[in-house]
Structures are given as structure tokens and as C-alpha cells.
Backbone atoms as SQL, in Angstrom:
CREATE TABLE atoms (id INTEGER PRIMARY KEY, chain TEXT, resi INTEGER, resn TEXT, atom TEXT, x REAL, y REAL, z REAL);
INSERT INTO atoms VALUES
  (1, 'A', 1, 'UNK', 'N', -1.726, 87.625, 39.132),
  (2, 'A', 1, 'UNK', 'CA', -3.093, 88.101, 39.201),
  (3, 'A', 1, 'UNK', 'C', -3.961, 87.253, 38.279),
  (4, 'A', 2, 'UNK', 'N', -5.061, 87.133, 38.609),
  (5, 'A', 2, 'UNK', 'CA', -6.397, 86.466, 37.774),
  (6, 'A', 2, 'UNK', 'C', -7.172, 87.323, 37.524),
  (7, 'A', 3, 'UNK', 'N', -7.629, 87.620, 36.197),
  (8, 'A', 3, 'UNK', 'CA', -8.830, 87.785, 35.793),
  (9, 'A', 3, 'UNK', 'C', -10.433, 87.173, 35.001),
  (10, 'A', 4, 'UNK', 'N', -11.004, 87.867, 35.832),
  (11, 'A', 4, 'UNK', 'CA', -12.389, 87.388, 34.725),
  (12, 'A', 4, 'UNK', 'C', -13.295, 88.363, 33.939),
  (13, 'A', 5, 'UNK', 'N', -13.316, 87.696, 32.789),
  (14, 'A', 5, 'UNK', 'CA', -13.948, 88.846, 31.587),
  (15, 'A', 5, 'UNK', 'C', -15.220, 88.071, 31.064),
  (16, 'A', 6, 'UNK', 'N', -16.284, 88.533, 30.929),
  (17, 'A', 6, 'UNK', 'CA', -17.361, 87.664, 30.809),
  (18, 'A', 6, 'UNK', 'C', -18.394, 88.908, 29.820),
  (19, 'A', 7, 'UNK', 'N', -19.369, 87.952, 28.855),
  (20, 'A', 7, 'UNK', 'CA', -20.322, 88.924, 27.862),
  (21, 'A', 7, 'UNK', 'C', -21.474, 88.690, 28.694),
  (22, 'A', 8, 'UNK', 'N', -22.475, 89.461, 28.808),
  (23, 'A', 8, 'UNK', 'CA', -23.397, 89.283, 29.776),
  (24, 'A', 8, 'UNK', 'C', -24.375, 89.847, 28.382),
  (25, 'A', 9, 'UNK', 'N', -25.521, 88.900, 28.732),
  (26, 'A', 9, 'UNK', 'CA', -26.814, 89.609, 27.795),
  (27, 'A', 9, 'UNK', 'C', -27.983, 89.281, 28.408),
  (28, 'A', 10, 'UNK', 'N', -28.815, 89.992, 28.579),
  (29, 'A', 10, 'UNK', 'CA', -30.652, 90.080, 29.069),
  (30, 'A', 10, 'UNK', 'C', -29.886, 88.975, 30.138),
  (31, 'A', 11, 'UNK', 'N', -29.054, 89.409, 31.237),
  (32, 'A', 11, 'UNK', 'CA', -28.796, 88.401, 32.748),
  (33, 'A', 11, 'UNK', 'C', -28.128, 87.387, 32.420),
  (34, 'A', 12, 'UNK', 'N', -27.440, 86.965, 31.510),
  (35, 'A', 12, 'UNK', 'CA', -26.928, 85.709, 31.054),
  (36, 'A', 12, 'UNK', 'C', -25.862, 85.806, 30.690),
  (37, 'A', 13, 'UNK', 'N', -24.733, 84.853, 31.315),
  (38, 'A', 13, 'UNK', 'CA', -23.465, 85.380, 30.849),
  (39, 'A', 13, 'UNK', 'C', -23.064, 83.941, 29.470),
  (40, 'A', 14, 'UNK', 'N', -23.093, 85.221, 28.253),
  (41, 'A', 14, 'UNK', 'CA', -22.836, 84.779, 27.226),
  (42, 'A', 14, 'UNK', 'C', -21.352, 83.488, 26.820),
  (43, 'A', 15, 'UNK', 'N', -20.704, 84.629, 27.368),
  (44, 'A', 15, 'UNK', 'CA', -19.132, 84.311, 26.949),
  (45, 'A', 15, 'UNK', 'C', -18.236, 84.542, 28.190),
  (46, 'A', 16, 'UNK', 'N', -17.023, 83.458, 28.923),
  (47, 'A', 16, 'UNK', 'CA', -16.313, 84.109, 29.635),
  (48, 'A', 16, 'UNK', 'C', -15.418, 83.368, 29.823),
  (49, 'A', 17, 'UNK', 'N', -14.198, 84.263, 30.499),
  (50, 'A', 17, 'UNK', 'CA', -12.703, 83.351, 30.183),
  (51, 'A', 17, 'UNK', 'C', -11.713, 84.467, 31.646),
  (52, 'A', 18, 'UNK', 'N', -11.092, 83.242, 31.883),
  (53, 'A', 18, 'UNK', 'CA', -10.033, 83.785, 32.898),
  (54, 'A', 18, 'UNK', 'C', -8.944, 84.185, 32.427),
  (55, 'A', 19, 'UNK', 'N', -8.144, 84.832, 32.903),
  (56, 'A', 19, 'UNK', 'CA', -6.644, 85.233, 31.632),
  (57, 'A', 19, 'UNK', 'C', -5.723, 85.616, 33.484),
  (58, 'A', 20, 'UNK', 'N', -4.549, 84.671, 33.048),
  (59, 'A', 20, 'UNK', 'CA', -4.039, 84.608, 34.203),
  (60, 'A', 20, 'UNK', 'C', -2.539, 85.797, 34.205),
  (61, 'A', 21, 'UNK', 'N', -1.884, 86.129, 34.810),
  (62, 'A', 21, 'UNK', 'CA', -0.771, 87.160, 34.556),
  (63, 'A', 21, 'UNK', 'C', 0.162, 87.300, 35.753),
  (64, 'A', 22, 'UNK', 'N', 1.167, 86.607, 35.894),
  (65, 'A', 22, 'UNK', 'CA', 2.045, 86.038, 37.374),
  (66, 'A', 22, 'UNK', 'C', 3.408, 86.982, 37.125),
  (67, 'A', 23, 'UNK', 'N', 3.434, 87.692, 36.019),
  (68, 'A', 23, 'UNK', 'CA', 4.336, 88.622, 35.479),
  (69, 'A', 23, 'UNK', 'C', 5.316, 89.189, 36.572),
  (70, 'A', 24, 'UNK', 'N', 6.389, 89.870, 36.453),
  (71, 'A', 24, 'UNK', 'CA', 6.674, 90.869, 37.589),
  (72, 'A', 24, 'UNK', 'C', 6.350, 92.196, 36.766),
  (73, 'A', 25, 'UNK', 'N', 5.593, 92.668, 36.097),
  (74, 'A', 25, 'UNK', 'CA', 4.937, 93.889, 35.356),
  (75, 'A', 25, 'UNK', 'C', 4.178, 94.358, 36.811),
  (76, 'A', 26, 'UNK', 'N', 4.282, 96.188, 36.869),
  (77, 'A', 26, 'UNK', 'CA', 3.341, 96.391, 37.767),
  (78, 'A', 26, 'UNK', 'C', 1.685, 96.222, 37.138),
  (79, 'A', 27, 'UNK', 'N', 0.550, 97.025, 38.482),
  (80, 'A', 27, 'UNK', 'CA', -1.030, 96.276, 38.377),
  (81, 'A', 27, 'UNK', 'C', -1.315, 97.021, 36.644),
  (82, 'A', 28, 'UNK', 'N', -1.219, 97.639, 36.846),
  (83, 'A', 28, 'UNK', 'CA', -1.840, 98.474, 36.023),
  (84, 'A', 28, 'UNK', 'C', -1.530, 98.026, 34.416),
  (85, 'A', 29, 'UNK', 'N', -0.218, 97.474, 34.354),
  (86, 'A', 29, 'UNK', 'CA', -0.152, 96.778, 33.170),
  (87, 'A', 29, 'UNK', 'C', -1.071, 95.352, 33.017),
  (88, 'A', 30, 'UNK', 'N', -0.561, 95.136, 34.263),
  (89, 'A', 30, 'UNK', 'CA', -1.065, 93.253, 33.804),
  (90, 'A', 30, 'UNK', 'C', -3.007, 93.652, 33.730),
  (91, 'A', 31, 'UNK', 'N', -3.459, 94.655, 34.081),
  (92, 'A', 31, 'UNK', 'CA', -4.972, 95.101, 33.818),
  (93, 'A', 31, 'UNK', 'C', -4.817, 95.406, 32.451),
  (94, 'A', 32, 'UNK', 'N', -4.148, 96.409, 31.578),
  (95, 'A', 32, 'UNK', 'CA', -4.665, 96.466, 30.651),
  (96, 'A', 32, 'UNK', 'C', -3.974, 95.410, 29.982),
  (97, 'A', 33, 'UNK', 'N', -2.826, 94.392, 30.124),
  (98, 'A', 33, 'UNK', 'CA', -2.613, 93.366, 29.244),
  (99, 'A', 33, 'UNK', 'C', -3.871, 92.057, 29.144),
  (100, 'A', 34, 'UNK', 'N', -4.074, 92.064, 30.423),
  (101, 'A', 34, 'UNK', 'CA', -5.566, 91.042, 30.237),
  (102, 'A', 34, 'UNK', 'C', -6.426, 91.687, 29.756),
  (103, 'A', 35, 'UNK', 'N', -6.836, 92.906, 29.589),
  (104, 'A', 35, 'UNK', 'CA', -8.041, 93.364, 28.946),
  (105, 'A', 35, 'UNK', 'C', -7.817, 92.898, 27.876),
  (106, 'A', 36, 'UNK', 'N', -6.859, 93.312, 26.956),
  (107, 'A', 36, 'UNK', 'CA', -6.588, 93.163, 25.830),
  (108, 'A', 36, 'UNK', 'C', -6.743, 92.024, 25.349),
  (109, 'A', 37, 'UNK', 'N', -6.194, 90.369, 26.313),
  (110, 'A', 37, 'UNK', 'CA', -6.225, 89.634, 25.968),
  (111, 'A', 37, 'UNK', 'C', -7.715, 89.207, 26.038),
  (112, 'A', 38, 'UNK', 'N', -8.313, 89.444, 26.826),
  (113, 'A', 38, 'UNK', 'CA', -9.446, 88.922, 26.456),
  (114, 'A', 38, 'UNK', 'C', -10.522, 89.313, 25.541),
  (115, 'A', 39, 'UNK', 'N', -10.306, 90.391, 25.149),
  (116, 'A', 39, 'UNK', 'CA', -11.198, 91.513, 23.867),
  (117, 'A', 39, 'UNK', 'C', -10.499, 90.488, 22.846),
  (118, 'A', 40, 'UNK', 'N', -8.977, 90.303, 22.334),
  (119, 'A', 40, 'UNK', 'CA', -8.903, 89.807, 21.396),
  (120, 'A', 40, 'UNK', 'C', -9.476, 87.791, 21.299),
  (121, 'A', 41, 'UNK', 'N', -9.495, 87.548, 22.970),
  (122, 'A', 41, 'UNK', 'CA', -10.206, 85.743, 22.754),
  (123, 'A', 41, 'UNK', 'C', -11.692, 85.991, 21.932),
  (124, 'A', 42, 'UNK', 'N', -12.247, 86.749, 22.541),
  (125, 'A', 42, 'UNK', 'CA', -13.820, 87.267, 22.113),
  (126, 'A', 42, 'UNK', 'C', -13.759, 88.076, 20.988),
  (127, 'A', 43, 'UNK', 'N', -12.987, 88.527, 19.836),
  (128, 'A', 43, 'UNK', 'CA', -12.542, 88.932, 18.780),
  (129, 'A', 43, 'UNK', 'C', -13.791, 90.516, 19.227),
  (130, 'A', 44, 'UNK', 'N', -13.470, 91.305, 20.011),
  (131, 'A', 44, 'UNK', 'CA', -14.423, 92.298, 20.410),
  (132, 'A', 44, 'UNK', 'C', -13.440, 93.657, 20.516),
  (133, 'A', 45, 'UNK', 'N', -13.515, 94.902, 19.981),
  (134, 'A', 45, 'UNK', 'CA', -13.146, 95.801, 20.701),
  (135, 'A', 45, 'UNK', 'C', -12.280, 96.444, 22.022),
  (136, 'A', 46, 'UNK', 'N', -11.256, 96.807, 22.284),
  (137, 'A', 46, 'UNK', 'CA', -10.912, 96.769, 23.573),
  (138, 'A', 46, 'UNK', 'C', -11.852, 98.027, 23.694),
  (139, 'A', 47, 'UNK', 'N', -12.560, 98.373, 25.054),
  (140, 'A', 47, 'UNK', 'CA', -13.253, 98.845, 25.300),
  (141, 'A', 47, 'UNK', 'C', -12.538, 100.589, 25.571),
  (142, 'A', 48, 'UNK', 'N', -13.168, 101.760, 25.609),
  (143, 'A', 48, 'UNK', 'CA', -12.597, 103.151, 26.205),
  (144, 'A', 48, 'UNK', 'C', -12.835, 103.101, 27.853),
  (145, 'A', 49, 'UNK', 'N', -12.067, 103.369, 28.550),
  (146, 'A', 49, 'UNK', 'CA', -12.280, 103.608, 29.854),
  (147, 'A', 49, 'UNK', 'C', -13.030, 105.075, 30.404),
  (148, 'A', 50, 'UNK', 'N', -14.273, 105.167, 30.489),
  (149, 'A', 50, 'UNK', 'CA', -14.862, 106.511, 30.495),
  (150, 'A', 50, 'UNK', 'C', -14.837, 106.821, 32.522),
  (151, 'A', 51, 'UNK', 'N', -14.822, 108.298, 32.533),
  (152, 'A', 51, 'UNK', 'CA', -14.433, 108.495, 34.164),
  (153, 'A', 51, 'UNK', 'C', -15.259, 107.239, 34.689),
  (154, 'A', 52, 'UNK', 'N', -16.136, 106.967, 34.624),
  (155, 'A', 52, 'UNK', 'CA', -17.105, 106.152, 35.493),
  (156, 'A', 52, 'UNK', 'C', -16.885, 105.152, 35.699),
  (157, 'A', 53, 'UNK', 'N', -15.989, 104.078, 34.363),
  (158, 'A', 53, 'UNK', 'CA', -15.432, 103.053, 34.466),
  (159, 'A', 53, 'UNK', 'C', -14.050, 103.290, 35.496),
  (160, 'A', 54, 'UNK', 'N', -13.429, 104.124, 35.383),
  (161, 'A', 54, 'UNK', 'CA', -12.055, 104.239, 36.334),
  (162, 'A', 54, 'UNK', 'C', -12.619, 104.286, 37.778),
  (163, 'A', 55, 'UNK', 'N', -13.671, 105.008, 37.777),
  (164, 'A', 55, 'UNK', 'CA', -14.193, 104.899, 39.546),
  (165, 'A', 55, 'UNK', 'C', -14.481, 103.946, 39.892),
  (166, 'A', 56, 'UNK', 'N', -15.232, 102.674, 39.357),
  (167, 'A', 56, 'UNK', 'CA', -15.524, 102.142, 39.491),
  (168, 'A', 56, 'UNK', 'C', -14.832, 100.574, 39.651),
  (169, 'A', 57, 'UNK', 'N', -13.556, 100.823, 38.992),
  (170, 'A', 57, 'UNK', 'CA', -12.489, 99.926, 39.029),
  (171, 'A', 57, 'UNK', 'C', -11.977, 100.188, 40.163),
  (172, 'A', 58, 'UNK', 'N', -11.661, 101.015, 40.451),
  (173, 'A', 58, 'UNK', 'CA', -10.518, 101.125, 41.595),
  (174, 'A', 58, 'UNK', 'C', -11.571, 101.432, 43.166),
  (175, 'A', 59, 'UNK', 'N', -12.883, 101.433, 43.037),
  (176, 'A', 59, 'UNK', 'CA', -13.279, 101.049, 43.952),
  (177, 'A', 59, 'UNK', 'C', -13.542, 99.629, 44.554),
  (178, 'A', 60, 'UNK', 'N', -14.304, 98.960, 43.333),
  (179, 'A', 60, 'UNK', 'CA', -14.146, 97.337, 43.326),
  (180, 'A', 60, 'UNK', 'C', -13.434, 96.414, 42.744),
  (181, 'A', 61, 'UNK', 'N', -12.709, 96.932, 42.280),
  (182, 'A', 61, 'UNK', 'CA', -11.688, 95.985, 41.181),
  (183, 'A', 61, 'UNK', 'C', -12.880, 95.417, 40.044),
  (184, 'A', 62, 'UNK', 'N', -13.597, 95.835, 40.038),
  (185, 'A', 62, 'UNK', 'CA', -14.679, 95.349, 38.656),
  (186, 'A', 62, 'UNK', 'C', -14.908, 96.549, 38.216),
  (187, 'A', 63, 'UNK', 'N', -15.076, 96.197, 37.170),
  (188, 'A', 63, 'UNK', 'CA', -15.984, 97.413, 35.740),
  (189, 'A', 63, 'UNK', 'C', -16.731, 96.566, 35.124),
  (190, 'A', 64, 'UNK', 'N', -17.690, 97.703, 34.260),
  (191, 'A', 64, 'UNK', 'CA', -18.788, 96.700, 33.441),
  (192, 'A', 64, 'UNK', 'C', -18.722, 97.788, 32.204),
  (193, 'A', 65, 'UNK', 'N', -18.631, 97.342, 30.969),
  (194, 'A', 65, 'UNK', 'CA', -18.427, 98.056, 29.820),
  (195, 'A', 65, 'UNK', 'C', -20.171, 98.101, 29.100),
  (196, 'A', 66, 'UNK', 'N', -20.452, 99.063, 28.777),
  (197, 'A', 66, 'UNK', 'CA', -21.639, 99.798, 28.414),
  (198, 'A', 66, 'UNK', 'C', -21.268, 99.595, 26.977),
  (199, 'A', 67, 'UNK', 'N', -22.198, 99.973, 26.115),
  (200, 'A', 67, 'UNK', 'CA', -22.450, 100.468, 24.610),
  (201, 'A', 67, 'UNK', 'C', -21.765, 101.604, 24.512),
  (202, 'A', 68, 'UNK', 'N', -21.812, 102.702, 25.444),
  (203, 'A', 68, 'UNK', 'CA', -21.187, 103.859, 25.246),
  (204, 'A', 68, 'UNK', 'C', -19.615, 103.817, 25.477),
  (205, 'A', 69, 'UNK', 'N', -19.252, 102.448, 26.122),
  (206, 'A', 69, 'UNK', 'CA', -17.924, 102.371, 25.794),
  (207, 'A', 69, 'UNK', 'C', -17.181, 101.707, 24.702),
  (208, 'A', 70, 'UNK', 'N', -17.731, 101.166, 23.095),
  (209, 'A', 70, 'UNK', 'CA', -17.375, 100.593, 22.595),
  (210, 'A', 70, 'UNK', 'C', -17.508, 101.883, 21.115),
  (211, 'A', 71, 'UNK', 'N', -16.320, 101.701, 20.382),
  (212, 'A', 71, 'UNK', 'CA', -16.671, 102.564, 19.128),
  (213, 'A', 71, 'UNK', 'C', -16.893, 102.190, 18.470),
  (214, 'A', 72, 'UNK', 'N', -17.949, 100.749, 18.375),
  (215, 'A', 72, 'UNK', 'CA', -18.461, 99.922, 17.622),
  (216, 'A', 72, 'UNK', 'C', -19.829, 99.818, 18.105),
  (217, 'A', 73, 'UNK', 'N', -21.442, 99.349, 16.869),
  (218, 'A', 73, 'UNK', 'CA', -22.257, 99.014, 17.905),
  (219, 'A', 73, 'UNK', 'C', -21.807, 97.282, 18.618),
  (220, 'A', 74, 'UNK', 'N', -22.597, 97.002, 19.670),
  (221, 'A', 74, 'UNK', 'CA', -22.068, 95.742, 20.148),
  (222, 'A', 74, 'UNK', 'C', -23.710, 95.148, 20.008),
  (223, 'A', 75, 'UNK', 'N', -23.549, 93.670, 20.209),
  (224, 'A', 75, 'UNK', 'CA', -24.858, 92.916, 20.379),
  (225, 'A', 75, 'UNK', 'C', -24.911, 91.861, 21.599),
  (226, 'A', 76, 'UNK', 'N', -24.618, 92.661, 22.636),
  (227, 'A', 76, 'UNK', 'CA', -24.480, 92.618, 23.943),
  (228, 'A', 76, 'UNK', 'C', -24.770, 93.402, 24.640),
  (229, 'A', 77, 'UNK', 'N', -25.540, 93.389, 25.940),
  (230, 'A', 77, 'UNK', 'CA', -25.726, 94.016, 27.149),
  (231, 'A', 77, 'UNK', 'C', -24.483, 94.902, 27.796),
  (232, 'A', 78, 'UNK', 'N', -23.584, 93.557, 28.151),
  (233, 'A', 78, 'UNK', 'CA', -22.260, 94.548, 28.860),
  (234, 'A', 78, 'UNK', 'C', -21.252, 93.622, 28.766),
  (235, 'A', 79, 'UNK', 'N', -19.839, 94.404, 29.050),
  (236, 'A', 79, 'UNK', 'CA', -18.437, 93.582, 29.102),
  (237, 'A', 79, 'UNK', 'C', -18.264, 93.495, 30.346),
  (238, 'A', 80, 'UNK', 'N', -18.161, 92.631, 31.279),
  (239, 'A', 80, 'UNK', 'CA', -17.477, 92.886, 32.871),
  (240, 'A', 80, 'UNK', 'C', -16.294, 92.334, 32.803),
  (241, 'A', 81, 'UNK', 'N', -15.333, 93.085, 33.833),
  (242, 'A', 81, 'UNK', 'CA', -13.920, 92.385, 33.652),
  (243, 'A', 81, 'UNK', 'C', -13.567, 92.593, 35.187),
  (244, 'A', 82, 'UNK', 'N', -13.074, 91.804, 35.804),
  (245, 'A', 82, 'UNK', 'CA', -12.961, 92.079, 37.454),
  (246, 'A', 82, 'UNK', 'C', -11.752, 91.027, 38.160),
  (247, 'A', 83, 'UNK', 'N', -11.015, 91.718, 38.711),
  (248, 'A', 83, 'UNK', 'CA', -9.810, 91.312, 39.347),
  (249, 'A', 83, 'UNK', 'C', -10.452, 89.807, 40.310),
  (250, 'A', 84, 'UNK', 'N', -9.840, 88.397, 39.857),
  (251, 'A', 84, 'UNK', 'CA', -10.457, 87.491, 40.995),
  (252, 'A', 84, 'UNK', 'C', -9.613, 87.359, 41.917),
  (253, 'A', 85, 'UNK', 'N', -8.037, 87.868, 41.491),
  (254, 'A', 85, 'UNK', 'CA', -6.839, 87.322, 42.623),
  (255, 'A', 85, 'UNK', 'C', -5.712, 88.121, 42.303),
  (256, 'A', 86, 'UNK', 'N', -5.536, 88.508, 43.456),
  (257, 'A', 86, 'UNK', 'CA', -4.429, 89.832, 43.498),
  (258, 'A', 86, 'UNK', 'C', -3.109, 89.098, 43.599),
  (259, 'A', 87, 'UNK', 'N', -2.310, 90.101, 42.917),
  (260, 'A', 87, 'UNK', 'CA', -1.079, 89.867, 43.686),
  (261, 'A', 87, 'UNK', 'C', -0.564, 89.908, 45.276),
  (262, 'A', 88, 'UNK', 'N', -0.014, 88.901, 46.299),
  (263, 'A', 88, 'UNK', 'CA', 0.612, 89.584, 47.404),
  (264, 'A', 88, 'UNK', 'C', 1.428, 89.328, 47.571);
């Protein structure tokens, strides 16, 4: 699987990085192992998954992380993190 994790501010994507994961781990790990990895490239928070973020993942394979998901303030708009290539 591929991911992309990107800092977005006032429309502009700040910061962003692919984090690749060919593992035989099922999805759900290699999601939160790339999260992780990429919160720690961007030395940022791993984010809380609030209901809205889970709906929203598993409808599009993207989420976008809010202020209200960080238990830190942030000086950023949003976190997006979104599946580019599945396993088949």
C-alpha cells in the first residue's frame, strides 16, 4: 500500500511525504503504521480519530485532521492522509 500525508495551510500544501508499506500486516495496521510514520517525519502529533474521521476514511480512503483532532494547538489548517494504492 501507498500513502500520502500532506500539511495543508490557507490552500497550500505545506509539507508532504509518501510512506510506502508492502508488508503482509493486514489494512488496518499498515494505516495506522503509516500514520505514525508520517506524524513522526513531520515531528507532529499522531492525530485522535474522532467518529467523523472514521466515516470518512472508510468512505474515501482519505481523512483530513482538524485542530480538534490534535491534543496540541497546531499551526496548520489540516493533516490529510489518504490511501494512493491499495493492496490487490
Amino acid at each position: 500500500m501507498r500513502f500520502w500525508a500532506k500539511i495543508v495551510n490557507h490552500r497550500r500544501v505545506e509539507r508532504d511525504t509518501v510512506i510506502e508499506d508492502y508488508s503482509s500486516s493486514n489494512r488496518t495496521q499498515k494505516v495506522t503504521d503509516a500514520l505514525q510514520s508520517a506524524c513522526a517525519e513531520f515531528d507532529l502529533a499522531v492525530p485522535m480519530w474522532l467518529d467523523v474521521n472514521i466515516r470518512d476514511f472508510q468512505r474515501t480512503a482519505k481523512v483530513r485532521f482538524g485542530p480538534d483532532s490534535f491534543g496540541e494547538p497546531i499551526d496548520f489548517q489540516y493533516f490529510e492522509f489518504q490511501v494512493i494504492e491499495e493492496d490487490y
